[in-house]
N, C-alpha and C positions, 0 to 999 in steps of 0.2 A: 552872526546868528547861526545855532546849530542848525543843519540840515535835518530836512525828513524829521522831524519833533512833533507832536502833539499838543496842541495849546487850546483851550478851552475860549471864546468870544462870546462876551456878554454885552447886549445892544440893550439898552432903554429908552423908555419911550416918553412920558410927556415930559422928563425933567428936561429934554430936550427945547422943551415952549419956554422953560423959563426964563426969567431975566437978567439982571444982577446978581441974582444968590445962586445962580446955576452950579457957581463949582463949590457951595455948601453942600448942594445936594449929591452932588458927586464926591464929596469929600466924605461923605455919610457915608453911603453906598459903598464906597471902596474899601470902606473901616471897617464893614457889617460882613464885609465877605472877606478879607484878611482875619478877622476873629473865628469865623467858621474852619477858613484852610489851615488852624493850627493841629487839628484832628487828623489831616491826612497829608503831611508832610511841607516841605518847604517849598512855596511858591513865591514866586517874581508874580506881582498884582501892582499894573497901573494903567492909564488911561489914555486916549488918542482918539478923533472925529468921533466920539459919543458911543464908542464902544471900551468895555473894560476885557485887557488881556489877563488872562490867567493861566502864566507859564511854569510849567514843573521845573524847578532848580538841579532836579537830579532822579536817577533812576529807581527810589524810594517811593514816589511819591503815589498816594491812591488817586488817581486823577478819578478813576469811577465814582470813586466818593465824594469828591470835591465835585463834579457834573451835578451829581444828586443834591448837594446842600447846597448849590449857586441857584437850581431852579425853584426852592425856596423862599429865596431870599428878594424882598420886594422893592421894587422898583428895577428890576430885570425882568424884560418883556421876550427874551429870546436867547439860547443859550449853544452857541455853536461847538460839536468839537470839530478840528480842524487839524489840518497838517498842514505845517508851514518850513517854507524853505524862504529860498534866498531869490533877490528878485532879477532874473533874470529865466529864458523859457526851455531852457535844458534841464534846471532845476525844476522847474512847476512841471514840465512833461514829467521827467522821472515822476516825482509826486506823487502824479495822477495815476499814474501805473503801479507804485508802489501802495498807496492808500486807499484807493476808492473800489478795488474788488469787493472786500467784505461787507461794505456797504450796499454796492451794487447786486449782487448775487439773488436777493430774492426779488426782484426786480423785471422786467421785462421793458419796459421803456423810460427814455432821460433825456434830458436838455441841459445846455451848459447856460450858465448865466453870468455874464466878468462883468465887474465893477474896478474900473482902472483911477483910482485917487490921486497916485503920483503919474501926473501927466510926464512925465520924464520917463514912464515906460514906452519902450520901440514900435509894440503893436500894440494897437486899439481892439477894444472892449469886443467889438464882433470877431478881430482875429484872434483873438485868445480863445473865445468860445469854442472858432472854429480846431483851432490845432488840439484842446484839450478833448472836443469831441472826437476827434479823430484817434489819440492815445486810447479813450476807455476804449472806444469798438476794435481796436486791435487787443487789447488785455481780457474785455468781455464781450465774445462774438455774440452770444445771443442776447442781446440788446438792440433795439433800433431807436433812432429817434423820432421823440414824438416832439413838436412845440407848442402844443395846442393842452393837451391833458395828459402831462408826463405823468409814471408813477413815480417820478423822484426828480428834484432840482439840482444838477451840482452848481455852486456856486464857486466861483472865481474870483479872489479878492486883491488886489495889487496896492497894498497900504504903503504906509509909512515907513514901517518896519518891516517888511517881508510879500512873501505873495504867502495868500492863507487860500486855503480848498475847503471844502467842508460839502457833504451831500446831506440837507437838509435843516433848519431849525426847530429845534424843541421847543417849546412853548413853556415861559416862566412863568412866577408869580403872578406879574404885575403890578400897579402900585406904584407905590410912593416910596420912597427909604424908609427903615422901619426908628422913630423917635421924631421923625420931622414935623409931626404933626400935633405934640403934644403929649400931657400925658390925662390917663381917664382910667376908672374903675369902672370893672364887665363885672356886672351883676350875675357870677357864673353858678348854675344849678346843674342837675344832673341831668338836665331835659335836652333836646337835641337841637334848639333855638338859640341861648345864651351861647355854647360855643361857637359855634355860624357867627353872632354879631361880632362878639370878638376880635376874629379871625378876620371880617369885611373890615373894622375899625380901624386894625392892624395895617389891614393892605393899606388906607390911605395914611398913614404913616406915624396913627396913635400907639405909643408906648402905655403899655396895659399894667395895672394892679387886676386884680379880682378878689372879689366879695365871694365868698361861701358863706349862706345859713344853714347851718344844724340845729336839729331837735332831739338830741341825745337826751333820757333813753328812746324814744318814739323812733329816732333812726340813729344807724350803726355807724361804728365804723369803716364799716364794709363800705355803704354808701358815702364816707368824704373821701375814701380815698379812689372809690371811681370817680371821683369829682378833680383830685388831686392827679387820676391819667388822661382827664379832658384837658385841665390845664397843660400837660405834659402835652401830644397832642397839639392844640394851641401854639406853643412855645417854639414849635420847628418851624414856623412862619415867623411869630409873633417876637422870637429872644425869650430869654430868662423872663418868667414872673411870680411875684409874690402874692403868693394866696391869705387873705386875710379869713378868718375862719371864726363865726358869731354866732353865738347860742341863744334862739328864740325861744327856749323849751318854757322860760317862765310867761312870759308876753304871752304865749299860746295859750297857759294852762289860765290865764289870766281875762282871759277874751274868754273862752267857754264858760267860766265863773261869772260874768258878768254881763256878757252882751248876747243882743239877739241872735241867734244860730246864721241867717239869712246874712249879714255882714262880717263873719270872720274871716273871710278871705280878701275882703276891700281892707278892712285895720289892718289885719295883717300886713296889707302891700305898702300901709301908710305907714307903718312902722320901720318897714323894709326900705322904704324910700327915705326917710327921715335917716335912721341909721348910716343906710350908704352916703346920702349928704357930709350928716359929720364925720366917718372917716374918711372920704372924698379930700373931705378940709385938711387933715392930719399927714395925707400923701400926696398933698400940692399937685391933685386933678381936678383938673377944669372943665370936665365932664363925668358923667355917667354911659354907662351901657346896658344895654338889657337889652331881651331878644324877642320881645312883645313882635307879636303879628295880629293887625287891626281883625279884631271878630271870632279869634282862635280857640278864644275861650272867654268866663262870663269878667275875669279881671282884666280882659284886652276889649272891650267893647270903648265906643270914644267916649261916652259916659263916664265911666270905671278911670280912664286914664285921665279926664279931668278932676277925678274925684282924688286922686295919687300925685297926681304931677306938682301939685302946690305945696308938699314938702319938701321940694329941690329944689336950692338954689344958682342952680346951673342949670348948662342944658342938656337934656336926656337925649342922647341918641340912639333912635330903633333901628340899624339899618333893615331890620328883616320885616319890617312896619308894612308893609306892602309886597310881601310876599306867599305865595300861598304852600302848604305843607310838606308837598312836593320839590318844589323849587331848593327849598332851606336845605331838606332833606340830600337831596344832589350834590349840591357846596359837602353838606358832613360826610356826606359818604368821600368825594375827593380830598377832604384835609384830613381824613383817619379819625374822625369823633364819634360815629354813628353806631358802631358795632359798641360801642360802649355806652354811649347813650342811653340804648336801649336795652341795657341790665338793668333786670327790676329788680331796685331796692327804693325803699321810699326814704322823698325829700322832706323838706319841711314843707312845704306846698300839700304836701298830699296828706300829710297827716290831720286830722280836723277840720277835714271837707264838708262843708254845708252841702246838704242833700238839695238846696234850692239858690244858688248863691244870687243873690241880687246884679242883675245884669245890665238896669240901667239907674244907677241909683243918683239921689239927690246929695247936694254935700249936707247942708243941714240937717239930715238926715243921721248923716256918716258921724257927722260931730255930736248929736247928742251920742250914740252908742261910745264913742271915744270918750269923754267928756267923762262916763262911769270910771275913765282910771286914771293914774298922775301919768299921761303921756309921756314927759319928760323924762320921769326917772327911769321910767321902764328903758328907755331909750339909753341913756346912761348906763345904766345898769348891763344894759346887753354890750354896748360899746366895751365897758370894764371885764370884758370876757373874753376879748379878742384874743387871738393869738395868730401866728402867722407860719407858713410853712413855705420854702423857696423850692421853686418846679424851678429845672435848670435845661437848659436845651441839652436834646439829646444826639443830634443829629452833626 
């Protein structure tokens, strides 16, 4: 192994609980982040005690950038960079001396921490700590130790393959591998909610289509294609996805023609819901998604979602169901969706807003107003408009 190198240590966390299929999940995982490190050069990626190595092959390599698309990528709970030598404690001293200055530097107090795996190492876990402490405070005098509330942890690692240093973990995705969990269509709008569900969907390890409705001319193409950089967005978690892209402009014009003002926002969401169903069917997902949060508005009341939900025949997943505005909001701001979210342009949601929309409605109700048109065809009819656009990861 080459000396004094740089290597990247990626630790995960529950696939760890699993069973039998453990090294499925691993097998994923390490596929997901081999496809990522073809952007930034030629890496050695494989695996040992439940962590994933990510070694630069040559002096090419963007390791920055591959750091950046490993904390990404889900089912990676933490994401070390490291210097790694050879195992033996002349080597790990040099190391330390070599390595951990620039880390150390804005810094004021540290602790060492060894973790010794190959017991076939000569000193134990507290002497390592102790000789390594001792190297920094010669390289960096102003530092003391603290063990109690250091500002920084260096970590000591004596594996398999090498001894690794590292001052600090970064905090990953988390999650699941990203396909292990199926595949499901995100009912994605322009709003700051559907991309959030997404994105939570994603982490536990749904492989995503998404649904766009337009009301062209009512809305632009200004508006799909901020819809089309949410996806994008999206995608640096979630992988490549296919945008499916469905014109309600007639079904709209068609409900104001005919029905009570007070219900076009319930039809509409049955039509929306009936819709996503059958191309659901077309893209072999076994779910839905949508970014409904219980009470948010008068189509999210429990009412409203029992009056909607009986045109799916799957199951709808909200995860943003129980979240309040705020909260969602925090998730978008952290995956990069929000500052685009909230460009105003209008969706189809917004255009043919009932000034009073019915908030706790009856189904019987809902079905005579529906009942005024051939539900089916219209539903068909919008279906036969699809067209689809491929968001491709950027990262």
């Amino acid at each position: 192994m080459t000396t004094n190198k740089e290597i990247l240590l990626c630790k995960y966390g529950e696939i760890v609980l699993k069973g039998a299929n453990k090294k499925y999940f691993e097998d994923v995982l390490c596929r997901e982040l081999r496809k990522r490190a073809k952007r930034y050069g030629q890496f050695n990626i494989y695996r040992a005690q439940s962590t994933i190595y990510i070694e630069p092959e040559n002096g090419e390599c963007d390791i920055d950038g591959m750091f950046d698309a490993a904390r990404k990528v889900f089912g990676i709970v933490t994401v070390c960079r490291c210097g790694v030598c050879e195992k033996n404690m002349d080597a790990v001293r040099a190391l330390a001396r070599a390595y951990l200055p620039d880390f150390l530097r804005a810094c004021k107090t540290f602790k060492v921490e060894s973790k010794r795996s190959d017991k076939t190492f000569p000193l134990n876990s507290m002497e390592i700590s102790a000789e390594i402490g001792g190297e920094i405070l010669s390289v960096c005098p102003h530092l003391r130790v603290d063990v109690r509330n250091p500002d920084i942890v260096v970590q000591v690692e004596v594996r398999e393959y090498g001894a690794y240093i590292h001052a600090g973990a970064f905090k990953g995705a988390g999650g699941i591998p990203h396909g292990t969990g199926g595949n499901a269509l995100l009912l994605l709008s322009g709003g700051i909610d559907s991309p959030v569900a997404g994105y939570m969907m994603a982490k536990r390890g749904v492989r995503l289509e998404a649904l766009y409705f337009e009301s062209f001319p009512y809305t632009t193409e200004l508006a799909r294609d901020k819809v089309v950089r949410l996806a994008q967005a999206v995608s640096e978690y979630a992988g490549d996805i296919y945008l499916h892209v469905v014109s309600l402009t007639h079904i709209q014009e068609e409900l104001v023609k005919n029905c009570e003002e007070d219900y076009f926002t319930l039809l509409l969401r049955r039509y929306m819901m009936a819709i996503a169903d059958k191309m659901a069917d077309r893209l072999y997902c076994r779910a839905l998604i949508t970014g409904e949060s219980l009470g948010q508005v008068a189509s999210q009341t429990m009412e409203a979602l029992n009056v909607t939900d009986p045109l799916a025949t799957r199951p709808v997943f909200r995860p943003c169901i129980g979240m309040d505005k705020e909260e969602i909001i925090q998730i978008a701001r952290r995956i990069g969706t929000f500052d685009i979210s909230i460009e105003p342009y209008e969706d189809c949601c917004t255009v043919f807003t009932p000034r009073h929309p019915r908030t706790r409605p009856e189904l019987e109700k809902v079905l005579v107003q529906e009942r005024k048109l051939d539900f089916d065809a219209l539903v068909d009819e919008a279906l036969a408009s699809a067209f689809r656009i491929a968001v491709r990861q950027s990262d």
